[in-house]
N, CA and C atoms as a LAMMPS dump frame, in Angstrom:
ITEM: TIMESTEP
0
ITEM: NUMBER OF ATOMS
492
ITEM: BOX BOUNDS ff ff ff
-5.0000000000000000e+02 5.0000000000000000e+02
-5.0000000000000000e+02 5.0000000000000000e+02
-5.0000000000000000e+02 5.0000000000000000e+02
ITEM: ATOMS id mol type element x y z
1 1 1 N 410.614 391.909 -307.778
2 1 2 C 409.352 392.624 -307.859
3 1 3 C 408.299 391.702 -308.46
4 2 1 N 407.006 391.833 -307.887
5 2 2 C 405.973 391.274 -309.076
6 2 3 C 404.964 391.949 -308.361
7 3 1 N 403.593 391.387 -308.968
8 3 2 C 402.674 392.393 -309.304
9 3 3 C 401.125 391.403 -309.306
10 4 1 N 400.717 392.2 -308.4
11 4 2 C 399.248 391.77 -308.272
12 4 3 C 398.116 392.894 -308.474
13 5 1 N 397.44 392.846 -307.715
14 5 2 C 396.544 393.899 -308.121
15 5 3 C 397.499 395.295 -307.199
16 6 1 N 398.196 395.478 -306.357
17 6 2 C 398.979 396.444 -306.092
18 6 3 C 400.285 396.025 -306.706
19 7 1 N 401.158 396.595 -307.002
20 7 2 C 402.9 396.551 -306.99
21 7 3 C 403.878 396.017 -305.759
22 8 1 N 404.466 395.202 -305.933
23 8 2 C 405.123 394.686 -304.378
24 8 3 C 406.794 394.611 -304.88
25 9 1 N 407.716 395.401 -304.128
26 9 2 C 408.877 395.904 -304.172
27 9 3 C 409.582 395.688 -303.03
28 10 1 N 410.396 394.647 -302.993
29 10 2 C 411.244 394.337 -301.599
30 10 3 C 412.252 394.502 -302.106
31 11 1 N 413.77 395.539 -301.479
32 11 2 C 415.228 395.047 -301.473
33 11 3 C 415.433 393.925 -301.022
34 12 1 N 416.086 393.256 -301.127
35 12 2 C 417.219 391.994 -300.216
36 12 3 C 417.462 392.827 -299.022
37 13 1 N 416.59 392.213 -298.216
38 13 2 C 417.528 392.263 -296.403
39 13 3 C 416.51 393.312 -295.997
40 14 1 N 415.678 393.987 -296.957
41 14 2 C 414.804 394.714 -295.903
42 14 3 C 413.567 393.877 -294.942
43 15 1 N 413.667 394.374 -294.046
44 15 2 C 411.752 393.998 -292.85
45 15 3 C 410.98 394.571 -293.769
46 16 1 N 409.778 393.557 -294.027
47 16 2 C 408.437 393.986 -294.368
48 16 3 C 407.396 393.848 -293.602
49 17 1 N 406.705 394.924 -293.509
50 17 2 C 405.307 395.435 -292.664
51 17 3 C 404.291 394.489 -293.704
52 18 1 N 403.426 393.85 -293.116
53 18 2 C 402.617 392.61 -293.852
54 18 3 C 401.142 392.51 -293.182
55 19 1 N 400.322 393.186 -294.09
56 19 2 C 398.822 392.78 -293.27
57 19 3 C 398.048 391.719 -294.505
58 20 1 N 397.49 391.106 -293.897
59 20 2 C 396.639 390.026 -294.564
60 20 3 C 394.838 389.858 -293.816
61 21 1 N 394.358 390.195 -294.446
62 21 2 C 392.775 390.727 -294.164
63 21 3 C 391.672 389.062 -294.286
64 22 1 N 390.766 388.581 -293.246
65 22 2 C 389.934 387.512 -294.003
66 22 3 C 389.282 388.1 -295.19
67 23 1 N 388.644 386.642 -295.899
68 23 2 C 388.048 387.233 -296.961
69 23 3 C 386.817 388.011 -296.454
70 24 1 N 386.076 388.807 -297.115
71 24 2 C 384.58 389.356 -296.924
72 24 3 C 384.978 390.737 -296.04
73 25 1 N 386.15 390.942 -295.459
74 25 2 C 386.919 391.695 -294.209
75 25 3 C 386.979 393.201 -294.726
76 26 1 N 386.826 393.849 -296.218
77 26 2 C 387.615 395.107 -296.417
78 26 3 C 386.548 395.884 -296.181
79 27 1 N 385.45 395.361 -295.74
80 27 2 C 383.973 396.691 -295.286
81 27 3 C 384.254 396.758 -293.827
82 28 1 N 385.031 395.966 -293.431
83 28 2 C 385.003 396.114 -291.681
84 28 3 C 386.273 397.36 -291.035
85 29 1 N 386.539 398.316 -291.977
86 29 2 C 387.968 398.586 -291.539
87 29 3 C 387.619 399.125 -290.111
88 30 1 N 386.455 399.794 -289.601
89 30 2 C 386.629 400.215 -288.368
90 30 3 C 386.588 399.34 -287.185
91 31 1 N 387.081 399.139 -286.483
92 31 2 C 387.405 397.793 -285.714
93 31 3 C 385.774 397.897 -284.831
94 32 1 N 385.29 399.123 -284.199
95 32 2 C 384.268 399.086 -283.49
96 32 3 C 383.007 398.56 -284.252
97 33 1 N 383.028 398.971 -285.604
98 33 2 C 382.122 398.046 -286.059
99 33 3 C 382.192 396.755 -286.465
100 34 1 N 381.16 395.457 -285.769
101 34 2 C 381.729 394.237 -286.529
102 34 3 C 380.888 393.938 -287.582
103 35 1 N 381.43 394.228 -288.589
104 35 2 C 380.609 393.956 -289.913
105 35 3 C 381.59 392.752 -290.53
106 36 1 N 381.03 392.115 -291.339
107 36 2 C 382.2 390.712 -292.164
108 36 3 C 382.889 389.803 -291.386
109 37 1 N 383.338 389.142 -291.587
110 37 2 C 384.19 388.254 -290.614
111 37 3 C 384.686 388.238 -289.904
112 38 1 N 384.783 387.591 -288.514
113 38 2 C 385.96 387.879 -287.789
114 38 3 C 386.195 386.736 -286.704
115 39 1 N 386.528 385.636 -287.938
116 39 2 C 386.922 384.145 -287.473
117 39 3 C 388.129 384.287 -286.773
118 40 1 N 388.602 385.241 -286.285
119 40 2 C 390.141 384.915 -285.588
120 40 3 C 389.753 385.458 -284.242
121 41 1 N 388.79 385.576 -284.342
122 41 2 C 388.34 385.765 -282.804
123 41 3 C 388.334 384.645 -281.884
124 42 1 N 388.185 383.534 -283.032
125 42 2 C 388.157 381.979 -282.05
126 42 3 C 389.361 381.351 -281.357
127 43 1 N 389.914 381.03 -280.348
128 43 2 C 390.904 381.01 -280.297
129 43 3 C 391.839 379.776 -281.08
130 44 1 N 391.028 379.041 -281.525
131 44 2 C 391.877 377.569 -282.109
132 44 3 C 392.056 378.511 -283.652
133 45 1 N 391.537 379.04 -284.012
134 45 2 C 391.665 379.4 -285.196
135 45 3 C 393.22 380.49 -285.18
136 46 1 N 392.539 381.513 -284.247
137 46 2 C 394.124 382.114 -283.923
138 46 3 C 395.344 381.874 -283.41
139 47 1 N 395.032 380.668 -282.745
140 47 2 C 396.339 379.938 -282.552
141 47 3 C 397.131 379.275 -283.684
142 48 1 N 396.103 378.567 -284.498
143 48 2 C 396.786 377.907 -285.89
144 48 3 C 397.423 379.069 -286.945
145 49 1 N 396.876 380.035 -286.312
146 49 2 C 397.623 381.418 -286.931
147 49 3 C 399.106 381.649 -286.588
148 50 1 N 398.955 381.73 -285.475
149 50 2 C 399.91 382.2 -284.409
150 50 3 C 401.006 380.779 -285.03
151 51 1 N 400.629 379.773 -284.632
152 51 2 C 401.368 378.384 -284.931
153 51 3 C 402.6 378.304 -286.17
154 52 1 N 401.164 379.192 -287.268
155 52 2 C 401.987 378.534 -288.586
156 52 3 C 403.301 380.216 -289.151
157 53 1 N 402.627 381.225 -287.892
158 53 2 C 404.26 382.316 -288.348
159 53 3 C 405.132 381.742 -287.633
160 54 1 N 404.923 381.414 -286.511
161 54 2 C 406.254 380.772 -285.77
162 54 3 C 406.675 379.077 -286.623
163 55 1 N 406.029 378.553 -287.079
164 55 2 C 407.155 377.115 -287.665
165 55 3 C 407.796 377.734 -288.957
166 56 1 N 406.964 379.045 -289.739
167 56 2 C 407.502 379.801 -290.951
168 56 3 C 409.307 380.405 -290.316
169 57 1 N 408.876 380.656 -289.127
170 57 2 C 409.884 381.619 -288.888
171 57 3 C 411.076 380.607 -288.21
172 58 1 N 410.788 379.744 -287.456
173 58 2 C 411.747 378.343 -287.694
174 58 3 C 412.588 377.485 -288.294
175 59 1 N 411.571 377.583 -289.392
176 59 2 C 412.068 376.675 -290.521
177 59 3 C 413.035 377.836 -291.365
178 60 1 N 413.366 378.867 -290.977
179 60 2 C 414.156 379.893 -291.693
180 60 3 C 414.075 380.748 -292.564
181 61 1 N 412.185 380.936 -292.708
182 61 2 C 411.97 381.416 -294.213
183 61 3 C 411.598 382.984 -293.814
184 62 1 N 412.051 383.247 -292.642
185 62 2 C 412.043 385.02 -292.199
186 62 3 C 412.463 385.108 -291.06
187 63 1 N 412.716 386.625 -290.605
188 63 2 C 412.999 386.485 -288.901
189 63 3 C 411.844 387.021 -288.147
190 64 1 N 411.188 386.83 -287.607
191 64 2 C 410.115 387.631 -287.048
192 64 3 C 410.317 388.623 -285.93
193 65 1 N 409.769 389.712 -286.096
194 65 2 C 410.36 391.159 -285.33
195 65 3 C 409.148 391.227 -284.418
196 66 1 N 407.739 391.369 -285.034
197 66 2 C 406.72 391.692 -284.198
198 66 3 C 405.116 391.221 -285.083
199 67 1 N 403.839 390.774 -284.05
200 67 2 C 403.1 390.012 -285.291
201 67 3 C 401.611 390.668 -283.944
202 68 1 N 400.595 390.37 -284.669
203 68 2 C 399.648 390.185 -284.04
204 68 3 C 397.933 389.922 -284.885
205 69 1 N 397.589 388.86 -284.392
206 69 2 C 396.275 388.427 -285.165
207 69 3 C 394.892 389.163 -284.558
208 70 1 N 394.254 389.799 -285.161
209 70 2 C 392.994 390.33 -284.851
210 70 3 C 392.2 389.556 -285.154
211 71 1 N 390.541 389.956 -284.57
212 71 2 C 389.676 389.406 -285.255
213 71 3 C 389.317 389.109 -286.571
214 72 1 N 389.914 390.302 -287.786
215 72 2 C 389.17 389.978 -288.995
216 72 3 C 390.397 390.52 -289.767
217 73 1 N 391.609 390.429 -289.436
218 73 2 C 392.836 390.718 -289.463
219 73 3 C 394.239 390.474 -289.228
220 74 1 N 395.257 390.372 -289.602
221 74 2 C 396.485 390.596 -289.072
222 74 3 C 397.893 390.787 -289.556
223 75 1 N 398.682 391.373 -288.444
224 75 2 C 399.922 392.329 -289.005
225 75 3 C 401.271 391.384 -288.706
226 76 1 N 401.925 391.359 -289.395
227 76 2 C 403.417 390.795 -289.49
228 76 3 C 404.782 391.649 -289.931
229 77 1 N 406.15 392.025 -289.158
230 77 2 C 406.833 392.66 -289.09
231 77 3 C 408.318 391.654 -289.234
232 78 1 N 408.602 391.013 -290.436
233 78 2 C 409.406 390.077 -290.818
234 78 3 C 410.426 390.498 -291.568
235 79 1 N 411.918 389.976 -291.89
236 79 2 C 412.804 390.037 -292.586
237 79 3 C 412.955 388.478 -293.321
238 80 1 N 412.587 388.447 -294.207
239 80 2 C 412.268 387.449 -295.317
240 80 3 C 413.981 386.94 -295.872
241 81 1 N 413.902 385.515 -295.505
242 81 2 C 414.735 385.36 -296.076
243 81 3 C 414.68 384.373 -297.818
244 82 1 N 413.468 384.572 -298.057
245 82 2 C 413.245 383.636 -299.265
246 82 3 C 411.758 384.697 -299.67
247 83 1 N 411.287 384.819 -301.025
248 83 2 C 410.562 385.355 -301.199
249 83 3 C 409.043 385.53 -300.649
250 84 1 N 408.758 387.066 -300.477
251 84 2 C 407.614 387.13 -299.634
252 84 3 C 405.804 386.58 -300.49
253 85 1 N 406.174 386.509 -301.398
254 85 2 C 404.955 385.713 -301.853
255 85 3 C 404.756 384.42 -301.674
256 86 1 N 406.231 383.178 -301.134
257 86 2 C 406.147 381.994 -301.219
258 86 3 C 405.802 382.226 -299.794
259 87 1 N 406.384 382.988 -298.605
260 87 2 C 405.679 382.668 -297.624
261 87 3 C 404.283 383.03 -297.181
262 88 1 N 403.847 384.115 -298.147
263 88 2 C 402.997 384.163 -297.591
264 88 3 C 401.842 383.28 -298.375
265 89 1 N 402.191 382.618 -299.577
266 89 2 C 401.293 381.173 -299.65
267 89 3 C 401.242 380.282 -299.023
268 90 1 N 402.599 380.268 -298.294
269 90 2 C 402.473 379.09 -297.36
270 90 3 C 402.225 379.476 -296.031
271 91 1 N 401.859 380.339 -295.913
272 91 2 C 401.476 380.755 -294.204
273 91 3 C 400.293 381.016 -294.373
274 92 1 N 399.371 381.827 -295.306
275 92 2 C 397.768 381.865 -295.981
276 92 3 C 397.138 380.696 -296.012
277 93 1 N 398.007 379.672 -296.89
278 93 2 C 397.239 378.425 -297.616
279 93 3 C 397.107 377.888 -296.463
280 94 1 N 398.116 377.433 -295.593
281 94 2 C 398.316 376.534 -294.411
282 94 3 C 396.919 376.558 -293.486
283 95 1 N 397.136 377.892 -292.792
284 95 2 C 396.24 378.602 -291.864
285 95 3 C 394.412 378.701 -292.82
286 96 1 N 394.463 378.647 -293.809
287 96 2 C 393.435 378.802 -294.362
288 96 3 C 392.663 377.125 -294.222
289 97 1 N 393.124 376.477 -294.618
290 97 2 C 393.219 374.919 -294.508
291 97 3 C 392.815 374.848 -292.822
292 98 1 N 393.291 375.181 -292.415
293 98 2 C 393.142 374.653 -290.959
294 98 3 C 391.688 375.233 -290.277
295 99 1 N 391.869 376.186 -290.655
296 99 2 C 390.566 377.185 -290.3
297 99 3 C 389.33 377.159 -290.886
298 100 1 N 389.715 376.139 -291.795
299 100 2 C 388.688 375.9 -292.776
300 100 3 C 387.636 374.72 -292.16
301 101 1 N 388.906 373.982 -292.017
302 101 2 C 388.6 372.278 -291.347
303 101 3 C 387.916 372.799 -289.685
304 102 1 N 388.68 373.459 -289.171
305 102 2 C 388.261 373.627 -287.583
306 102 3 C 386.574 374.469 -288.017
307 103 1 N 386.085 374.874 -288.806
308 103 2 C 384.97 375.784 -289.021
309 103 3 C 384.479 374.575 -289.405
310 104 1 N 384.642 373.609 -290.331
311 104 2 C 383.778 372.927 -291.058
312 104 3 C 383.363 373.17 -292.408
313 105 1 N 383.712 374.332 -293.166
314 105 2 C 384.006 374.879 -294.151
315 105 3 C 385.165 374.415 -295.476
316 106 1 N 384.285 373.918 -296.872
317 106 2 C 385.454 373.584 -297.428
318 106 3 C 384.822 374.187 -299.021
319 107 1 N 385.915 374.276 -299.68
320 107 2 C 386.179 374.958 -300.8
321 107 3 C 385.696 376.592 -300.738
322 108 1 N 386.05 377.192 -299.515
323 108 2 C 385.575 378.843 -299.414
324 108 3 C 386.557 379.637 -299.148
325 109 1 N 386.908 380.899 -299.768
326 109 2 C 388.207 381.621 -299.524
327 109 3 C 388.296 381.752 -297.439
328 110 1 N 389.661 382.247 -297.137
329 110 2 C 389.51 382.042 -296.088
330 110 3 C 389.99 383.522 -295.761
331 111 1 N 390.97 383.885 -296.405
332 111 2 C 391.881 385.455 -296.905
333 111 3 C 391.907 386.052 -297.822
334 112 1 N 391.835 387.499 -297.558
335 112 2 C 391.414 387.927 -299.472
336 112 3 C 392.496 387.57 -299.656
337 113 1 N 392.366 387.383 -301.275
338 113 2 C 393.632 387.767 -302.319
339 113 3 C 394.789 388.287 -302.356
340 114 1 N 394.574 390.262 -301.752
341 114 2 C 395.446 390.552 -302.305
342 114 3 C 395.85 391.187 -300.747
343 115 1 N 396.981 391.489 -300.313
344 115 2 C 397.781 392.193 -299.165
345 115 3 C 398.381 393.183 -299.297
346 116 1 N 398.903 393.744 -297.83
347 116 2 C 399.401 395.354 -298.045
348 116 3 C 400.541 394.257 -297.328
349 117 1 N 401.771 394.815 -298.264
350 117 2 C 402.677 395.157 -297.591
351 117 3 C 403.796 396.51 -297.773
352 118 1 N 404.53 396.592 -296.897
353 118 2 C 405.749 397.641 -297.024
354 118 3 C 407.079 397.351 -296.685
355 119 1 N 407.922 397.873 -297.264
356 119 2 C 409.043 397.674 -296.723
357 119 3 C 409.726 398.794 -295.854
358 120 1 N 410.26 398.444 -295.134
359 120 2 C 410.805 399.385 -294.029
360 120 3 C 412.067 400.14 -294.789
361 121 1 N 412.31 401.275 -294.19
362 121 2 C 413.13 401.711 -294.441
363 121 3 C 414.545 402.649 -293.642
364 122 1 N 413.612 402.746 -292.418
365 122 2 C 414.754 403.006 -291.776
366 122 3 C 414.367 402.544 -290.373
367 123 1 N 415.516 402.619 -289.104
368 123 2 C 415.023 402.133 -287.892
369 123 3 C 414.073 402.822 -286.956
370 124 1 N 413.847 404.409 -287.086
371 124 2 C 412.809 405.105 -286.621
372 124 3 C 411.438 404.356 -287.313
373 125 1 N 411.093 403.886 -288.611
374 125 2 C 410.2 403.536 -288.783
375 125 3 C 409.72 401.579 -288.601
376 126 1 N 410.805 401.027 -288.322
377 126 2 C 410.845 399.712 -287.832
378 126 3 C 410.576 399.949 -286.523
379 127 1 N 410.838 400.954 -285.44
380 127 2 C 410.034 401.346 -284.4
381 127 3 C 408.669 401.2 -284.553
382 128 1 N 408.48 402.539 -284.904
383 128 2 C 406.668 403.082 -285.607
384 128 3 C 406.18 401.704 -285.648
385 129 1 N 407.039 401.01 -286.428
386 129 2 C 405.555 399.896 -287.441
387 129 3 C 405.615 398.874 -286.021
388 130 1 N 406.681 398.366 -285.114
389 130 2 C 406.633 397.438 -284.257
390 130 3 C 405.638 398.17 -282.999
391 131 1 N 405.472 399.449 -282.874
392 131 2 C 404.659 399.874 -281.681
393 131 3 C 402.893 399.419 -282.424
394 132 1 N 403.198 400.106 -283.559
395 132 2 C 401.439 400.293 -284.775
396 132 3 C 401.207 398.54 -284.393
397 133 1 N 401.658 397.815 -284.531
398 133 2 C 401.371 396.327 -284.649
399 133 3 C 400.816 395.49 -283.352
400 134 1 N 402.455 396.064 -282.587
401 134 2 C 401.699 395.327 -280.956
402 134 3 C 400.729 396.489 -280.31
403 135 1 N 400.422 397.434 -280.64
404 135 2 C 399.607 398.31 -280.028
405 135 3 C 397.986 398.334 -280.503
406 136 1 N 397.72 397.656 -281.667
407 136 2 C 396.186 397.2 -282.437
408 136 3 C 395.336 397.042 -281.45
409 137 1 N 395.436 396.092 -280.725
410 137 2 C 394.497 395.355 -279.915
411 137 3 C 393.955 396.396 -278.956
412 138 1 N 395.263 397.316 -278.749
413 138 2 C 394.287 398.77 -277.375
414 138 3 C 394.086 399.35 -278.105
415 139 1 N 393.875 399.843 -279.416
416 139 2 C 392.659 400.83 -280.257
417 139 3 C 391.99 400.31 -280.794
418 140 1 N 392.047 399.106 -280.439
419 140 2 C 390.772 398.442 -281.495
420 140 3 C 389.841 398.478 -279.89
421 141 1 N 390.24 398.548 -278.525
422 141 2 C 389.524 398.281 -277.501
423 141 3 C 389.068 397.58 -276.872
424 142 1 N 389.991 396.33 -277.368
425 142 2 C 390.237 394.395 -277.303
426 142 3 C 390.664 394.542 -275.822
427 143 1 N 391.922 395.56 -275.56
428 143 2 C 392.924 395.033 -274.497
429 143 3 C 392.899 396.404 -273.559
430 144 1 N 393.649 396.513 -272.536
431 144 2 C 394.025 397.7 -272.158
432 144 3 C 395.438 398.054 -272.203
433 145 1 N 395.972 396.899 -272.098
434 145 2 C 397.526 396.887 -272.316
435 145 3 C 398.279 395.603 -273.87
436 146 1 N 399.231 396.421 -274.234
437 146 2 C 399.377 395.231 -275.2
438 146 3 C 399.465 393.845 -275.456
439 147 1 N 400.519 393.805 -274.106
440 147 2 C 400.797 392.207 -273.599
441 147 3 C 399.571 391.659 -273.203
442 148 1 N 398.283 391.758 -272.795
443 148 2 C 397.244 391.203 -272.739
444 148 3 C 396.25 390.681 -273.589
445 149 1 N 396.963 391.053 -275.196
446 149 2 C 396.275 390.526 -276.048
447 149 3 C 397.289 388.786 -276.244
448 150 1 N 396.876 387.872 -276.437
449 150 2 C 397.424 386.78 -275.948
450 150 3 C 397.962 386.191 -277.669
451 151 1 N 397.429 387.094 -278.547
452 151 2 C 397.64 386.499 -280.69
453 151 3 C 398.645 387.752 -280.584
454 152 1 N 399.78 387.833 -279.957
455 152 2 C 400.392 389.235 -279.881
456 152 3 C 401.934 388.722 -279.839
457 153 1 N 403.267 389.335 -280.479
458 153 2 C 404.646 389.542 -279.854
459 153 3 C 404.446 389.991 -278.564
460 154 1 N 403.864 391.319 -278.431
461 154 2 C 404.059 391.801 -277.486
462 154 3 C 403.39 390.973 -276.127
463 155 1 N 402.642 389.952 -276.457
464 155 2 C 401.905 389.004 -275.278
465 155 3 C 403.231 387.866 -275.07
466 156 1 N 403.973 387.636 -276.426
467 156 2 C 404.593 386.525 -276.036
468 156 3 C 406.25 387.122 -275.299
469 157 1 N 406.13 388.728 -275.274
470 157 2 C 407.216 389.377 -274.273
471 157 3 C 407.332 389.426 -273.483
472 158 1 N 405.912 389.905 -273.167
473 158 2 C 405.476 389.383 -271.444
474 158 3 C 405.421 388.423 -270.937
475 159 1 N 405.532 387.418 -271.352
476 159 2 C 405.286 386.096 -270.885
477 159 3 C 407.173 385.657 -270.544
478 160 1 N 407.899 385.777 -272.094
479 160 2 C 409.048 385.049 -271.425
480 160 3 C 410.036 386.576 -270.871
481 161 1 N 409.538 387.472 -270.268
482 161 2 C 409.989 388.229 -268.751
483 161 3 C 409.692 387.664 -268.051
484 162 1 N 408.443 386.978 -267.59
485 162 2 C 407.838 386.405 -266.791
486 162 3 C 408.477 385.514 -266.482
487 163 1 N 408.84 384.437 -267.226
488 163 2 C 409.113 383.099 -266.844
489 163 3 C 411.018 382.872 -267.154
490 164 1 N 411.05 383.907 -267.203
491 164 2 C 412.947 384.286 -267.236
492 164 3 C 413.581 383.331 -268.072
């Protein structure tokens, strides 16, 4: 357990539901309005996103279930195998750095502070949270279908059906 400005409580071996917001981002919650940031709209930026959960999830430090980067946002559906604050410094810091440099931007937050996460608890709700995640992009009114958001699991499902 430890403790930031919320309480963060993982068992060993549970999936955690993981959103991480840009900085300036917590006035924007309604997706139709674009108010505050929404640097992940670019695609080099969301790719270095996209980039740094998959070498996280490589290198062994979670398993990844389901993910998707929004514009001024994004959700991660992981089973951590090393603590979720070290990855998510090193998947924040990384991506922050990069996004920083690709903007031209240096010494400026890039992600707030502090994150929601949850831990799952049973498999009806490891459902729920994997549909809530790849399904963002068609209520936010990005996509019409999920797999068409391309910062998506569900884009990178469609793809290797596709290519067998």
């Amino acid at each position: 357990m430890y403790r930031r400005n919320l309480p963060h409580w993982h068992p060993p071996g549970a999936s955690i539901f993981v959103t991480w917001r840009l900085a300036g981002s917590w006035y924007s919650l309604q997706p139709a309005i674009q108010k505050g940031p929404t640097r992940l709209c670019q695609p080099e930026i969301a790719e270095c996103v996209v980039n740094g959960l998959w070498h996280a999830s490589v290198a062994g430090e979670y398993e990844m279930h389901a993910f998707v980067v929004m514009p001024n946002h994004m959700h991660i559906l992981i089973t951590p195998s090393i603590e979720l604050a070290k990855i998510t410094r090193m998947i924040k810091g990384k991506s922050a750095r990069q996004a920083n440099a690709i903007l031209g931007r240096t010494g400026q937050p890039f992600w707030e502070d502090e994150s929601f996460d949850h831990w799952i608890r049973n498999r009806c709700e490891f459902e729920k949270v994997t549909a809530y995640i790849e399904e963002n992009p068609v209520r936010s009114r990005l996509v019409m279908k999920a797999d068409q958001w391309p910062y998506s699991s569900a884009a990178l499902q469609h793809q290797s059906r596709i290519t067998g």
